[in-house]
N, CA, C and O atoms as a GROMACS GRO file, in nm:
protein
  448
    1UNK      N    1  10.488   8.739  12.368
    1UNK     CA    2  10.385   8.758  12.269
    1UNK      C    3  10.361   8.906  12.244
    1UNK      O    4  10.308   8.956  12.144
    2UNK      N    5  10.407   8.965  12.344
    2UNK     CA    6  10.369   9.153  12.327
    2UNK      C    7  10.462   9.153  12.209
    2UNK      O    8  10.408   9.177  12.101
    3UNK      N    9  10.614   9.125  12.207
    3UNK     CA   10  10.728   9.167  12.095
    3UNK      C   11  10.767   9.116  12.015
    3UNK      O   12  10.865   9.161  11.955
    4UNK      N   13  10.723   9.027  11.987
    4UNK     CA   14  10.774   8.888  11.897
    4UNK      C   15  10.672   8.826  11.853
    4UNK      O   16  10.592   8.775  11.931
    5UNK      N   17  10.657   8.821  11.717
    5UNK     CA   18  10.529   8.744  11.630
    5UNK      C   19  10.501   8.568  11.681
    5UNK      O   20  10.507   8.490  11.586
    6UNK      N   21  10.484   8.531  11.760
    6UNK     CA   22  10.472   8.406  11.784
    6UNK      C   23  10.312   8.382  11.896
    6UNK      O   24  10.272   8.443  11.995
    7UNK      N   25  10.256   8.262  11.818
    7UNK     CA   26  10.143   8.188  11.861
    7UNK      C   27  10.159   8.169  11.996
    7UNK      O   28  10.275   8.158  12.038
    8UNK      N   29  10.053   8.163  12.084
    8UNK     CA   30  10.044   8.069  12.184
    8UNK      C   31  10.078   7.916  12.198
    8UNK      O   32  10.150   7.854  12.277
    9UNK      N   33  10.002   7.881  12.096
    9UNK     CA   34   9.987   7.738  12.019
    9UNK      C   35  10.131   7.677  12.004
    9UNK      O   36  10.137   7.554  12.015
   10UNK      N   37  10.260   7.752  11.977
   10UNK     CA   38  10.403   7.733  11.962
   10UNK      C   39  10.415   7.730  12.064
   10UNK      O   40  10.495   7.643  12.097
   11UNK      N   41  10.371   7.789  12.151
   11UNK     CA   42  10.476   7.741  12.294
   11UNK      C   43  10.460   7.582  12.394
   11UNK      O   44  10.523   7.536  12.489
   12UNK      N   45  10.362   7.543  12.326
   12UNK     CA   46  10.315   7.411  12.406
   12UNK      C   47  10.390   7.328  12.408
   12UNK      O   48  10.400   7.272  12.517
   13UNK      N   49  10.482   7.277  12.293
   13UNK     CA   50  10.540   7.212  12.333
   13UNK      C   51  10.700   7.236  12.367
   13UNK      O   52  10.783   7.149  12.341
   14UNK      N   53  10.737   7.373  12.432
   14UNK     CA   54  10.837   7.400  12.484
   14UNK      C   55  10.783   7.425  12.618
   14UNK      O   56  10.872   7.387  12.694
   15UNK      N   57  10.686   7.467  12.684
   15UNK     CA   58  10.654   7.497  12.822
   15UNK      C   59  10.530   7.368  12.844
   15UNK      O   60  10.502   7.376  12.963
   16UNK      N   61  10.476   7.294  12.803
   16UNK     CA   62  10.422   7.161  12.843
   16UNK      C   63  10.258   7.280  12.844
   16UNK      O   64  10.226   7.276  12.962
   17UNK      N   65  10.209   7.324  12.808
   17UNK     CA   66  10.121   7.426  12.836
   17UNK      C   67   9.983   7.414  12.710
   17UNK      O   68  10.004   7.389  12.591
   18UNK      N   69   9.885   7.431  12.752
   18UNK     CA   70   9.780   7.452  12.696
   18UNK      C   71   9.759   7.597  12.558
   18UNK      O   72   9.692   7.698  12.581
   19UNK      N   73   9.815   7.578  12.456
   19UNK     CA   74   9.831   7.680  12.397
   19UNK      C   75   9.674   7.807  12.377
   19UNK      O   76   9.654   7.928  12.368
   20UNK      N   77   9.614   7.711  12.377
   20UNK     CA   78   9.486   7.795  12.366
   20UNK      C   79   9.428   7.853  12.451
   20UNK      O   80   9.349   7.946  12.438
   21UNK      N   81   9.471   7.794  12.559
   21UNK     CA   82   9.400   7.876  12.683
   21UNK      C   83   9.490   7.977  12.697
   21UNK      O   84   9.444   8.088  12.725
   22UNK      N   85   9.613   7.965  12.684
   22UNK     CA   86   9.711   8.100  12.749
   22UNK      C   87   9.662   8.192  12.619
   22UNK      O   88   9.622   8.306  12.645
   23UNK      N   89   9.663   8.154  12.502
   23UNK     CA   90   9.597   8.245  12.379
   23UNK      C   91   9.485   8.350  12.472
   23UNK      O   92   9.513   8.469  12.488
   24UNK      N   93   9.372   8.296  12.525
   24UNK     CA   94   9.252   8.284  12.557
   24UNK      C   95   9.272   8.429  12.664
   24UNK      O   96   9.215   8.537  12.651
   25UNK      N   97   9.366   8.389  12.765
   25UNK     CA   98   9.401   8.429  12.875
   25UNK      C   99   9.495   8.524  12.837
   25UNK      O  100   9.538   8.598  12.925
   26UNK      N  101   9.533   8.534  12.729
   26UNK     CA  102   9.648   8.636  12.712
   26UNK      C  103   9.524   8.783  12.660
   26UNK      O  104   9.510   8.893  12.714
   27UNK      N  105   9.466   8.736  12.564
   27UNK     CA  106   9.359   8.842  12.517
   27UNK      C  107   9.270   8.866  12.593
   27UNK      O  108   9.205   8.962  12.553
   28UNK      N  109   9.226   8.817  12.706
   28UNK     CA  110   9.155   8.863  12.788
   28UNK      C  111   9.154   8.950  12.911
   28UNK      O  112   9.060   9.019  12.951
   29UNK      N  113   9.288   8.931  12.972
   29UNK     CA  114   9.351   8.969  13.078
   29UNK      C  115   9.459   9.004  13.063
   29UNK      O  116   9.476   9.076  13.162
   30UNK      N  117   9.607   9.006  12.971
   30UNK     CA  118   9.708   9.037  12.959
   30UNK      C  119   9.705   9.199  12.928
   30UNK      O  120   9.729   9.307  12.982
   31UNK      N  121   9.652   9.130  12.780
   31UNK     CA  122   9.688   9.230  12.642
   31UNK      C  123   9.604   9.355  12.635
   31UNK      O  124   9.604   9.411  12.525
   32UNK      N  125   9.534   9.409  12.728
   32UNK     CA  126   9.475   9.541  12.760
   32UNK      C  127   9.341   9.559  12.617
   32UNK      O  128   9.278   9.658  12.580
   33UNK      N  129   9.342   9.441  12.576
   33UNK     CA  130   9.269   9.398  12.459
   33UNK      C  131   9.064   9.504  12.509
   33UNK      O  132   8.991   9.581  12.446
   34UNK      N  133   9.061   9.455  12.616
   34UNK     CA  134   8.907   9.482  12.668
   34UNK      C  135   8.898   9.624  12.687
   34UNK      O  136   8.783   9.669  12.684
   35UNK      N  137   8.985   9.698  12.705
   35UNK     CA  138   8.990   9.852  12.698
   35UNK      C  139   9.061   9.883  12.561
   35UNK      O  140   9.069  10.005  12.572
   36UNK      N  141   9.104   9.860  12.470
   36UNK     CA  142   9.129   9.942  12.386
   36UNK      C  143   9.013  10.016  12.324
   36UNK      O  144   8.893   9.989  12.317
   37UNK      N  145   9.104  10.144  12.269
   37UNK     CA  146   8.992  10.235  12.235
   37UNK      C  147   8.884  10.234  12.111
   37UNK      O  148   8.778  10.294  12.093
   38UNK      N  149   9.004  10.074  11.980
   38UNK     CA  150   8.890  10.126  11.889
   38UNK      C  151   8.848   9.975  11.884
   38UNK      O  152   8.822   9.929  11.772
   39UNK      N  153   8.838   9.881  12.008
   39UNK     CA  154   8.768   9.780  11.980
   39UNK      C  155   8.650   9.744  11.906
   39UNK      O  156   8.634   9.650  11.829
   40UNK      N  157   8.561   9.843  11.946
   40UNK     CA  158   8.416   9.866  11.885
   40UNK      C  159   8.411   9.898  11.721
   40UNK      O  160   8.303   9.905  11.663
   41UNK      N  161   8.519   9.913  11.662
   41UNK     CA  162   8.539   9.935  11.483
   41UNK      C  163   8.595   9.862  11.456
   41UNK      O  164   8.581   9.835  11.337
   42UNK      N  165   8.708   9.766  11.541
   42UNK     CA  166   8.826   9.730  11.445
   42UNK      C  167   8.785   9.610  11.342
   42UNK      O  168   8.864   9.569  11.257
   43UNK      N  169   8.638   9.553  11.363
   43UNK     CA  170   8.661   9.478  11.251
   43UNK      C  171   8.636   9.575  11.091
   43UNK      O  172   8.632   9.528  10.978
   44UNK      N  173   8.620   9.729  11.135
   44UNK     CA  174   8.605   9.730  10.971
   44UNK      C  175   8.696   9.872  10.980
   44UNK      O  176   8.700   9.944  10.880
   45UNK      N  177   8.743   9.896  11.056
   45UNK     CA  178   8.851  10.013  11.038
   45UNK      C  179   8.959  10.005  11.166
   45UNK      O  180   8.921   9.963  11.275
   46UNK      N  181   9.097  10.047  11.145
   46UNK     CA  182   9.163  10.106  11.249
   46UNK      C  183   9.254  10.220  11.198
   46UNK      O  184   9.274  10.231  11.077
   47UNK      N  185   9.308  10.304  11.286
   47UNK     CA  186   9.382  10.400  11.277
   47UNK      C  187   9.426  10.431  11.349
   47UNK      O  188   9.367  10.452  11.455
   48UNK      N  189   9.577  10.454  11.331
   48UNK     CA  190   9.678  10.502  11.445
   48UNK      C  191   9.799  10.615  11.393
   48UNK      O  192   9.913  10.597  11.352
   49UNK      N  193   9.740  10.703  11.409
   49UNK     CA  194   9.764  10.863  11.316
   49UNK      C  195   9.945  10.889  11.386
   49UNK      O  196  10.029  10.957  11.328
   50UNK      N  197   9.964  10.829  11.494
   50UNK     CA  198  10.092  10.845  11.576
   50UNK      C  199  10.186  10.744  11.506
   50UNK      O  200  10.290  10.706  11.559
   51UNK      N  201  10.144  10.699  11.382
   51UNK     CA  202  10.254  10.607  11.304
   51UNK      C  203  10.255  10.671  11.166
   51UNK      O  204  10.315  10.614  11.075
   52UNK      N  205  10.174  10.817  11.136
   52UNK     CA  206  10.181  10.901  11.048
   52UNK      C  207  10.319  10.920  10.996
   52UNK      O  208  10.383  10.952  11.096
   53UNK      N  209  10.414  10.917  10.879
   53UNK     CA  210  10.526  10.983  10.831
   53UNK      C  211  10.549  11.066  10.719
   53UNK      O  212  10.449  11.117  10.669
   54UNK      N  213  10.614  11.081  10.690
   54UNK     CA  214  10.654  11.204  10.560
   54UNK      C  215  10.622  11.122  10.420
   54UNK      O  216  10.600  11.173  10.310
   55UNK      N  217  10.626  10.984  10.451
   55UNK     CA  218  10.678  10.938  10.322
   55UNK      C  219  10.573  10.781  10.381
   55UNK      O  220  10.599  10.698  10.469
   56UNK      N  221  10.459  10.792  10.293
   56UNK     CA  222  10.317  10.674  10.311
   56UNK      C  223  10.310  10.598  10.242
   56UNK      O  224  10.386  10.641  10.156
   57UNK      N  225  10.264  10.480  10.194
   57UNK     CA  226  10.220  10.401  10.085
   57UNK      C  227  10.099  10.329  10.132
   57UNK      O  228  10.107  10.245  10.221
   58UNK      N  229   9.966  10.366  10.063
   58UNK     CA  230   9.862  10.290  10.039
   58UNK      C  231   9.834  10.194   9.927
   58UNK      O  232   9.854  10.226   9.810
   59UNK      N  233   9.775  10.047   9.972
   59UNK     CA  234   9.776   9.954   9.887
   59UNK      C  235   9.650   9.837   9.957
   59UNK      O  236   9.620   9.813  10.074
   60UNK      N  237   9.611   9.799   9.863
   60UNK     CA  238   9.524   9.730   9.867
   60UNK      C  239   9.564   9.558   9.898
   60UNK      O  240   9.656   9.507   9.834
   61UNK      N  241   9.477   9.469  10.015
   61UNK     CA  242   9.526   9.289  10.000
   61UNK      C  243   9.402   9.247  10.021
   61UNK      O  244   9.298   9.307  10.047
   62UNK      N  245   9.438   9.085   9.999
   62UNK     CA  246   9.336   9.038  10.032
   62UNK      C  247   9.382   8.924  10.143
   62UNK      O  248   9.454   8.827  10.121
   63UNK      N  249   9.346   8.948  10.217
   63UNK     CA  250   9.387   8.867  10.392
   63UNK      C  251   9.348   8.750  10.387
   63UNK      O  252   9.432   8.668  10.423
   64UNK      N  253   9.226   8.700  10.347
   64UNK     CA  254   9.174   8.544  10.408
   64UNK      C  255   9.033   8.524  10.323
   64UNK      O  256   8.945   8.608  10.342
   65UNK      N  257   9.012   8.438  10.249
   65UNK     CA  258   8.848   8.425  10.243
   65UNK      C  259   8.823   8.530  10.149
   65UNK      O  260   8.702   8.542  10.129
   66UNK      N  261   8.907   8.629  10.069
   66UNK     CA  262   8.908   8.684   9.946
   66UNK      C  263   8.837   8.842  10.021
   66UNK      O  264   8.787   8.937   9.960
   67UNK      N  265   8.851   8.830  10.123
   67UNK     CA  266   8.834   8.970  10.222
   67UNK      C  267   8.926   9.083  10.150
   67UNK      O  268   9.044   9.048  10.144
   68UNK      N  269   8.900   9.210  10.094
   68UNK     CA  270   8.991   9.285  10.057
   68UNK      C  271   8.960   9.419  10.132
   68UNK      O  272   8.848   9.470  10.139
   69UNK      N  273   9.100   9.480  10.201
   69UNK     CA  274   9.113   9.562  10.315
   69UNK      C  275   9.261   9.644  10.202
   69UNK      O  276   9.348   9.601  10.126
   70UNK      N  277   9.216   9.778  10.253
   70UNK     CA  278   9.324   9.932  10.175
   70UNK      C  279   9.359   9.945  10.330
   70UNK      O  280   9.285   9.954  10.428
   71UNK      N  281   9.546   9.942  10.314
   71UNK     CA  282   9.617   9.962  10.411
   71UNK      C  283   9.683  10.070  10.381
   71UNK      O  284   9.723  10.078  10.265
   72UNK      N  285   9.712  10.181  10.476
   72UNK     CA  286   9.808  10.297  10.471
   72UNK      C  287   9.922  10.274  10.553
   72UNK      O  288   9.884  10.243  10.666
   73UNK      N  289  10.073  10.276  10.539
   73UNK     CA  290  10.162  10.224  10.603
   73UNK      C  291  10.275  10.363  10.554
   73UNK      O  292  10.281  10.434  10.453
   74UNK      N  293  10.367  10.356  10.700
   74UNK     CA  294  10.453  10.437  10.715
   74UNK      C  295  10.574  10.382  10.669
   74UNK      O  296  10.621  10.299  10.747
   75UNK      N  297  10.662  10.408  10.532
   75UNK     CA  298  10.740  10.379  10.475
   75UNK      C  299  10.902  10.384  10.597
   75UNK      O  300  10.992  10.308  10.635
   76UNK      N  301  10.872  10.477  10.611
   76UNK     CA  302  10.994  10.524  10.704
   76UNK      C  303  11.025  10.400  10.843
   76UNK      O  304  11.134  10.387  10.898
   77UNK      N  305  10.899  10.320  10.877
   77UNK     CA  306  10.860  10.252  10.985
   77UNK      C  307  10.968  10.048  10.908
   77UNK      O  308  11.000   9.951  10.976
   78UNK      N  309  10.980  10.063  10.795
   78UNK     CA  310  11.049   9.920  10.711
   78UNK      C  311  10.952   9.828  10.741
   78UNK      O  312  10.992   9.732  10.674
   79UNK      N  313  10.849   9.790  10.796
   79UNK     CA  314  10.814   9.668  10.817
   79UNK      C  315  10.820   9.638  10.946
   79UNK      O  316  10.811   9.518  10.970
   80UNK      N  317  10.834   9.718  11.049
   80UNK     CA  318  10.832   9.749  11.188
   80UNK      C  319  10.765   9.765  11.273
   80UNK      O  320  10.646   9.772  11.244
   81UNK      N  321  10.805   9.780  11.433
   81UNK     CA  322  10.644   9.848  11.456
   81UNK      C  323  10.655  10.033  11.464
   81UNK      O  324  10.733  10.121  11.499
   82UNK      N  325  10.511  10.013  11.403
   82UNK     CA  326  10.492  10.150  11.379
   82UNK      C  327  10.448  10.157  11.257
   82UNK      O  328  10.375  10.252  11.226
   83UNK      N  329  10.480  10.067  11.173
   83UNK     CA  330  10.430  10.102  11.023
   83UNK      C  331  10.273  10.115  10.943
   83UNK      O  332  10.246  10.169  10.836
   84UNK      N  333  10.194  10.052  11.030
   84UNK     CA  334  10.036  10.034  11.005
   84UNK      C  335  10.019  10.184  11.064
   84UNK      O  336  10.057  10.215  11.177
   85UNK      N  337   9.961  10.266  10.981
   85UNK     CA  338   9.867  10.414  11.000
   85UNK      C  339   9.712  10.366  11.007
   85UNK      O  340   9.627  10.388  11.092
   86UNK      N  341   9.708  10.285  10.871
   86UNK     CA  342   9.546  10.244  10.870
   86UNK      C  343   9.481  10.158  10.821
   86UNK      O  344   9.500  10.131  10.702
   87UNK      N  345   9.389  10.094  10.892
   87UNK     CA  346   9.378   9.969  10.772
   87UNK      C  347   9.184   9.995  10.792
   87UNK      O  348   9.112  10.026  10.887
   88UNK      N  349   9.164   9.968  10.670
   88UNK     CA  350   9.014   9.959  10.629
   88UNK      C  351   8.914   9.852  10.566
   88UNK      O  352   8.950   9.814  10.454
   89UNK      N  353   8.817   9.804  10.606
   89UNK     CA  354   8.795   9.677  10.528
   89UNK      C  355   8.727   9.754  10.386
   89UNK      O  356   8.678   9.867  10.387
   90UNK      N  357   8.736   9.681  10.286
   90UNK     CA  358   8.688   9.722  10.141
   90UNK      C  359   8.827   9.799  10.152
   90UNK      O  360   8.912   9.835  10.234
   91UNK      N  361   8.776   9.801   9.939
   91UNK     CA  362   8.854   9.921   9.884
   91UNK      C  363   8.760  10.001   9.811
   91UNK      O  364   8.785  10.015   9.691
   92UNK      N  365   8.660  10.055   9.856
   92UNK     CA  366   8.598  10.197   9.818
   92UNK      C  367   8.616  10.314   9.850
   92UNK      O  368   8.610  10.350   9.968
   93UNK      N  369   8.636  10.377   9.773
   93UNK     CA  370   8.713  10.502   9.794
   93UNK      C  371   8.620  10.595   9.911
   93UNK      O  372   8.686  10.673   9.980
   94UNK      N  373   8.519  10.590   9.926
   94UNK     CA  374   8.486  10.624  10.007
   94UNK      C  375   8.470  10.595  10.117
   94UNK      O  376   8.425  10.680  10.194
   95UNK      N  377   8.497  10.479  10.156
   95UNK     CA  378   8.516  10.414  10.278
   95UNK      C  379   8.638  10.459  10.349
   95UNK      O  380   8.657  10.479  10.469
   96UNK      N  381   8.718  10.468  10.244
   96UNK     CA  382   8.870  10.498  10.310
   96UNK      C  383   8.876  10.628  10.360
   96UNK      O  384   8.918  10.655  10.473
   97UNK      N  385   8.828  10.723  10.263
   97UNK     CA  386   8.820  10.860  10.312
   97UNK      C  387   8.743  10.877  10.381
   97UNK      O  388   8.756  10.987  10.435
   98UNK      N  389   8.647  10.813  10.417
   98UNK     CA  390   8.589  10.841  10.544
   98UNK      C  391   8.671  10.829  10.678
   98UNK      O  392   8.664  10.903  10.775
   99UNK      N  393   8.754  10.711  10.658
   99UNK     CA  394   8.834  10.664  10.790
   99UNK      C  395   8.977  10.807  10.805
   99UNK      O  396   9.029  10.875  10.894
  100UNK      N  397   8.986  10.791  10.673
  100UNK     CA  398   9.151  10.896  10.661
  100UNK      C  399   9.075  11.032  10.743
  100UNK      O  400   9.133  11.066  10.846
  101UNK      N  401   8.999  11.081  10.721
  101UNK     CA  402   8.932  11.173  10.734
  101UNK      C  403   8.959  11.236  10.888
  101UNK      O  404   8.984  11.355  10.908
  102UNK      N  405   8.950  11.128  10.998
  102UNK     CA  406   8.929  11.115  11.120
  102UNK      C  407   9.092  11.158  11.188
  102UNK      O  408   9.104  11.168  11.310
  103UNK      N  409   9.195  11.177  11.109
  103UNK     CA  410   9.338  11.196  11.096
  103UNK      C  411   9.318  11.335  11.178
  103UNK      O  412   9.228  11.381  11.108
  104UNK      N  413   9.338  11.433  11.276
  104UNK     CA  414   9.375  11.543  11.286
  104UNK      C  415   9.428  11.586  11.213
  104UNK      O  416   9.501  11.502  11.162
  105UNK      N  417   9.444  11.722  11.150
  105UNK     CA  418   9.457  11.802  11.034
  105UNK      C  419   9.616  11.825  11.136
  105UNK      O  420   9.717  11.819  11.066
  106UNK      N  421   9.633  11.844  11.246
  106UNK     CA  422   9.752  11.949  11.307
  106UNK      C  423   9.888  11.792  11.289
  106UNK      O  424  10.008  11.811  11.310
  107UNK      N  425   9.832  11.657  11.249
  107UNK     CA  426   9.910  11.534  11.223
  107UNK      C  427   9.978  11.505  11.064
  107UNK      O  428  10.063  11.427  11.021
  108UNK      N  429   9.868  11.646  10.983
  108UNK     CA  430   9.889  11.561  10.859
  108UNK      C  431  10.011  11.679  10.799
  108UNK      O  432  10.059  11.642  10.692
  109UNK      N  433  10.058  11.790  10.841
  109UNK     CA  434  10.159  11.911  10.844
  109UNK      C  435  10.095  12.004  10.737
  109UNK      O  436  10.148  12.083  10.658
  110UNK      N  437   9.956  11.970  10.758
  110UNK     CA  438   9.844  12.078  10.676
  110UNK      C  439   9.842  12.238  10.777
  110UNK      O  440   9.826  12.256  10.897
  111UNK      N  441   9.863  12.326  10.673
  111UNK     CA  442   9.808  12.463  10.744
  111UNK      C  443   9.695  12.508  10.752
  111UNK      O  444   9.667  12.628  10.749
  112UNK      N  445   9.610  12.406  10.763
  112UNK     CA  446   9.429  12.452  10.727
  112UNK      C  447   9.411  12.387  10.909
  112UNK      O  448   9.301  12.387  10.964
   0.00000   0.00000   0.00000
């Protein structure tokens, strides 16, 4: 589940197993989930400036329930990991730049 997009819920009936609980048990105790650093925001921002590249594309979706979140993604990364820089809930421009903002200047190959 760390490397490979797949459910808990899928494995039940190849390992005879309770999918939800190992779900349960995976985010609680596995997945270093309870210490990450931007737990406390991520439902309305994340950023991971170490997936920064030369070459970005920001774009706007709508995920679930007509929720619309502006994603910044590292072109260079294909659809990989590494490619999420940032994701924000809304698309107000000021919301975003508030989050972009938080980027170290010495990440973005600015001389200021």
């Amino acid at each position: 589940m760390d490397r490979y997009p797949i459910s808990s819920k899928s494995l039940e009936k190849h390992y005879s197993i309770n999918g939800d609980h190992l779900g349960q048990q995976y985010k609680e105790h596995l997945s270093g989930y309870s210490q990450w650093d931007q737990k406390d925001h991520a439902q309305d921002w994340m950023l991971f400036p170490e997936n920064l590249g030369a070459r970005l594309s920001l774009d706007e979706t709508s995920l679930s329930n007509g929720e619309l979140y502006t994603i910044l993604t590292n072109k260079a990364a294909k659809g990989q990991k590494g490619v999420l820089a940032a994701m924000v809930r809304g698309t107000k421009a000021e919301s975003v730049i508030e989050v972009l903002t938080k980027i170290p200047q010495r990440l973005l190959g600015c001389d200021q």
